[in-house]
N, C-alpha and C positions, 0 to 999 in steps of 0.2 A: 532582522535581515538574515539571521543565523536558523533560525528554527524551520524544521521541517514544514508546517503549515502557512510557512509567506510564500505569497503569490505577488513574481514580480511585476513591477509594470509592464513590460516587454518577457515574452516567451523568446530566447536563445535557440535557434537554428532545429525550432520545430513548425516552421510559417506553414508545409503542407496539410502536416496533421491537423494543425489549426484550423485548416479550411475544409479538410473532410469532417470534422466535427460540428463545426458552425454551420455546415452544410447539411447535416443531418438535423439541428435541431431547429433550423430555420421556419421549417411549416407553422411554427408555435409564433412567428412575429405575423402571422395573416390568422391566426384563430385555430390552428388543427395539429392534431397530433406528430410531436415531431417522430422519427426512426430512430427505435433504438439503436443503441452504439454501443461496440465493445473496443478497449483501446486493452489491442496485448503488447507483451516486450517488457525485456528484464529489469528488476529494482534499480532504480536511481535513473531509469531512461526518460524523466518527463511525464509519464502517464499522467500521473493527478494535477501537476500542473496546468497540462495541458487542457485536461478535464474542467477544471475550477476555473480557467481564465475564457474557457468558451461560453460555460453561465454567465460569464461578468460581461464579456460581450453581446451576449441575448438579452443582458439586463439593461442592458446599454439603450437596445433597439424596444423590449417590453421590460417596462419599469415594474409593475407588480406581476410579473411571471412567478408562480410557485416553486419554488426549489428548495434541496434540501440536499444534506450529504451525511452520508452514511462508511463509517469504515468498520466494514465486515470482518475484522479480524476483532476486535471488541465487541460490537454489535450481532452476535453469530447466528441470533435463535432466529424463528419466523414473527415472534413478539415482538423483541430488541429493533427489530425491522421498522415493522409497521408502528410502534409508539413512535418513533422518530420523524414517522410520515406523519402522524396525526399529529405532533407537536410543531416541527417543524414545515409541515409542505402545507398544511392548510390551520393550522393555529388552534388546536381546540386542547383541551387539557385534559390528560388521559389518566386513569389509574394502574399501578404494577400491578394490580389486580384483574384489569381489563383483558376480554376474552379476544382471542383472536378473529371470531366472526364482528365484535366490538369494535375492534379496532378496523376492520376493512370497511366497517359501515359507516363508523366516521369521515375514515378519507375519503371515501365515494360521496357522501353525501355535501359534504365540505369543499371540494375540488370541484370551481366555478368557475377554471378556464383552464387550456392546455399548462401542464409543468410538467420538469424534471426532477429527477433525483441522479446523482451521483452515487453510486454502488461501489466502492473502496476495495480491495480485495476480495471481489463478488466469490470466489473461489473458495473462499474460508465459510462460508455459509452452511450452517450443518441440517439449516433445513430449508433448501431449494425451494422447494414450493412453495416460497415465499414468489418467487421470482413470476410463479403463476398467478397468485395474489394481481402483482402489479398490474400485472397482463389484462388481466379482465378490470381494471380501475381506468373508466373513459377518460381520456384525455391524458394520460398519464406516462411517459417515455423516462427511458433511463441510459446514462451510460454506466456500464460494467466496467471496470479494472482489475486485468488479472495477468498475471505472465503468461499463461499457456494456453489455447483456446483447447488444444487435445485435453490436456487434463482437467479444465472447468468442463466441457461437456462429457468428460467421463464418468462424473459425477453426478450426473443429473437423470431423472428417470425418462421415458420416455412422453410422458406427458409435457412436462417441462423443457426437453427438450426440445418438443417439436414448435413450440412456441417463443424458445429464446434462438433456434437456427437461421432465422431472418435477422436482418436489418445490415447496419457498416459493421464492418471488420477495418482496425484502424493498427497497425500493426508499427511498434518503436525496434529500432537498433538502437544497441550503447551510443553516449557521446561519444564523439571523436575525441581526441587531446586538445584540437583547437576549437570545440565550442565549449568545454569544459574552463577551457583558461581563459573562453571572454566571459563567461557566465561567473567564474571566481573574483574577474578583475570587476563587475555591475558590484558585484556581493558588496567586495574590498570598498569599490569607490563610494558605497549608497551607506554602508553600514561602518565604515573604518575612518573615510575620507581619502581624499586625492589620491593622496604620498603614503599610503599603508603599505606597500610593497612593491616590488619592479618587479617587471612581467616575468623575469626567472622563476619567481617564489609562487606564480598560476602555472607556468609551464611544467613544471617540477611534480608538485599534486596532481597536473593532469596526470602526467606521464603516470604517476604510481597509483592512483586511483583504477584505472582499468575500466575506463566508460562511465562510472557509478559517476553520477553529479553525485549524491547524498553523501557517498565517503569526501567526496571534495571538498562540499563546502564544510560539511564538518571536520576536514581536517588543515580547511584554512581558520578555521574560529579557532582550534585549539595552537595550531601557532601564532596566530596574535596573542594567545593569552600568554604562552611561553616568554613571547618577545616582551610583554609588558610585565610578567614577573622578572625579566634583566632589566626593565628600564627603559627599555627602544621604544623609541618613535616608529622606526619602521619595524614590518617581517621579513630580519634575514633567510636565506635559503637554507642555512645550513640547519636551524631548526624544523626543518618539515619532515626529514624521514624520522625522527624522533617524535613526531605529533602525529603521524599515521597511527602506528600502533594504540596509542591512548585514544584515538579518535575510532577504531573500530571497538576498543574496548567500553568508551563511553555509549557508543552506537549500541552494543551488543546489550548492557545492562537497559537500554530504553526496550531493546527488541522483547529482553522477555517481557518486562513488563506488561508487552501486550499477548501473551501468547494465551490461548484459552484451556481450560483444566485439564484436554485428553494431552495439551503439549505440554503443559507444564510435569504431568506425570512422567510422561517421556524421557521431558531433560533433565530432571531429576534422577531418574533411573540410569540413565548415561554417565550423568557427573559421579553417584556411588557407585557405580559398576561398568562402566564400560573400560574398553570394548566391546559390544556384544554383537551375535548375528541377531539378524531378524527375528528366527524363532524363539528364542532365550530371551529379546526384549520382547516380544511379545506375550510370553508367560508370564512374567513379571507384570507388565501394565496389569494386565486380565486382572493380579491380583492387588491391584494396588488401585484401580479404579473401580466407583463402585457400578457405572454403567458403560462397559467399556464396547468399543466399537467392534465391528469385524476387521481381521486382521487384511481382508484387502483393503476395506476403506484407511487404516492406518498406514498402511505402505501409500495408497495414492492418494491418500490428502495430506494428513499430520506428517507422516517422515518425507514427503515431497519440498513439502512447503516449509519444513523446517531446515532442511537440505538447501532449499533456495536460498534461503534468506543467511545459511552461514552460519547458523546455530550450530547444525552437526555436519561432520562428513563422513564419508564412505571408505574403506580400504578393502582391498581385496586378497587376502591371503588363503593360502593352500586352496584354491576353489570356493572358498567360503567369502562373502560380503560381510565384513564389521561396520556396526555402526558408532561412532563415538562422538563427544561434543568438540566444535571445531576450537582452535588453539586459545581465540579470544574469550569462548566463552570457560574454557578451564580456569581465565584467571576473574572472573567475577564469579563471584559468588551469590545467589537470591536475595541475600540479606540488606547489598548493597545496594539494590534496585530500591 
């Protein structure tokens, strides 16, 4: 009930989005290609849920629909992609060997009726033209997730772009404080039982959480565990601003986890040496990666997307922008991941 990848029975005060989504892939319950979709808006607003509960609904209506999901912050290459497609969207068994024209010839040949794929942080993808891959795979639609639509299509060349500028645009705001505390109080009653807390102890997390479901619910897991290391039956209140912090810190040591080699370089060069501006980390990577990117692409994807997610922040002194790792991730260190 606690882990990032449960999908509840019921989606929490996201009914419209649901229906722009289901509405986009509905062509695929009469035999035809559904419209791509891209669902933007900031971490913890819903997107992937929202995402994965609209396949469970089209599964609902077509029973063997192809689908498959993919999180592009692990998955980054244009291989990692497509072996995921060949494995999971239409079942054939692929080798790490396998060429990339290999693999599209699979899925193409393989894919006997309209499907989807879920695209997870379509934005971390460091080689786009996967995305044109899809495009030319009949029958084949996808929803993207990403937070920025400027900065996903900054990223992309002009081929690929002109092919992913169509379809929905499905756009999240943060929780409010009061769908946050009925989505905490499903979490409680599905995963805790009845009596695991009074509405103070969701009210409270809303309020200091700041829209994110994901710091929510994982900072109602870590106050029940608090409560149960005193003994309690119930989650008092007064343990939750003491379970925020360890709950961005346990969040933070998952986040690196997934972070890919040009960001791992990054935060490493941050935690020995920061503060740094821009150009000073980026002399450093240059030498400490062995194929390192251009320094625009490192400003508008890696230090973007690492900036998102609260890994690092920004300070601005004497006209200068420093960058440095943000306060939770000073106190974890790599080893504990």
């Amino acid at each position: 009930m606690f882990d990032d990848d449960h999908l509840p029975r019921e989606v929490v005060g996201r009914n419209s989005h649901m229906n722009e989504v289901t509405d986009a892939l509905s062509p695929i319950e009469d035999g035809f290609r559904a419209e791509n979709c891209f669902l933007f808006g900031p971490s913890g607003a819903g997107k992937t849920t929202v995402a994965r509960a609209s396949v469970r609904a089209l599964r609902r209506e077509v029973l063997d629909v192809p689908h498959a999901y993919v999180n592009c912050w692990q998955d980054y290459t244009r291989n990692a992609v497509l072996e995921i497609l060949a494995r999971d969207l239409v079942g054939t068994a692929v080798s790490r060997t396998s060429s990339t024209s290999e693999l599209i010839k699979r899925v193409k040949m393989n894919l006997n009726s309209p499907g989807v794929v879920i695209l997870d942080e379509v934005d971390q993808l460091e080689e786009t033209e996967v995305l044109y891959d899809l495009h030319e795979i009949r029958g084949l639609s996808w929803i993207g997730i990403a937070n920025d639509e400027i900065d996903l299509l900054a990223g992309l060349d002009d081929r690929v772009r002109s092919r992913v500028s169509v379809g929905y645009r499905v756009r999240f705001d943060s929780y409010s404080d009061d769908m946050i505390a009925e989505i905490l109080e499903r979490r409680a009653r599905s995963g805790l039982g009845p009596n695991a807390a009074e509405a103070d102890v969701f009210e409270r997390i809303a309020r200091l959480c700041d829209g994110d479901a994901r710091t929510g619910i994982k900072t109602l897991r870590v106050s029940a565990r608090f409560a149960m290391d005193e003994g309690l039956s119930t989650i008092p209140v007064r343990v939750v601003d003491d379970a925020l912090p360890q709950a961005k810190r346990e969040m933070a040591r998952k986040t690196y986890s997934k972070l890919n080699q040009h960001q791992r370089v990054i935060y490493e060069i941050l935690r020995e040496e920061g503060p740094l501006i821009q150009r000073e980390l980026y002399e450093r990577y240059t030498r400490k990666h062995a194929d390192p990117v251009t320094l625009r692409y490192l400003r508008d994807s890696h230090l973007l997307k690492l900036e998102h997610y609260d890994l690092i922040e920004t300070e601005h002194r004497a006209g200068k922008k420093f960058y440095d790792l943000s306060i939770e991730h000073h106190e974890v260190h790599p080893e504990q991941v």
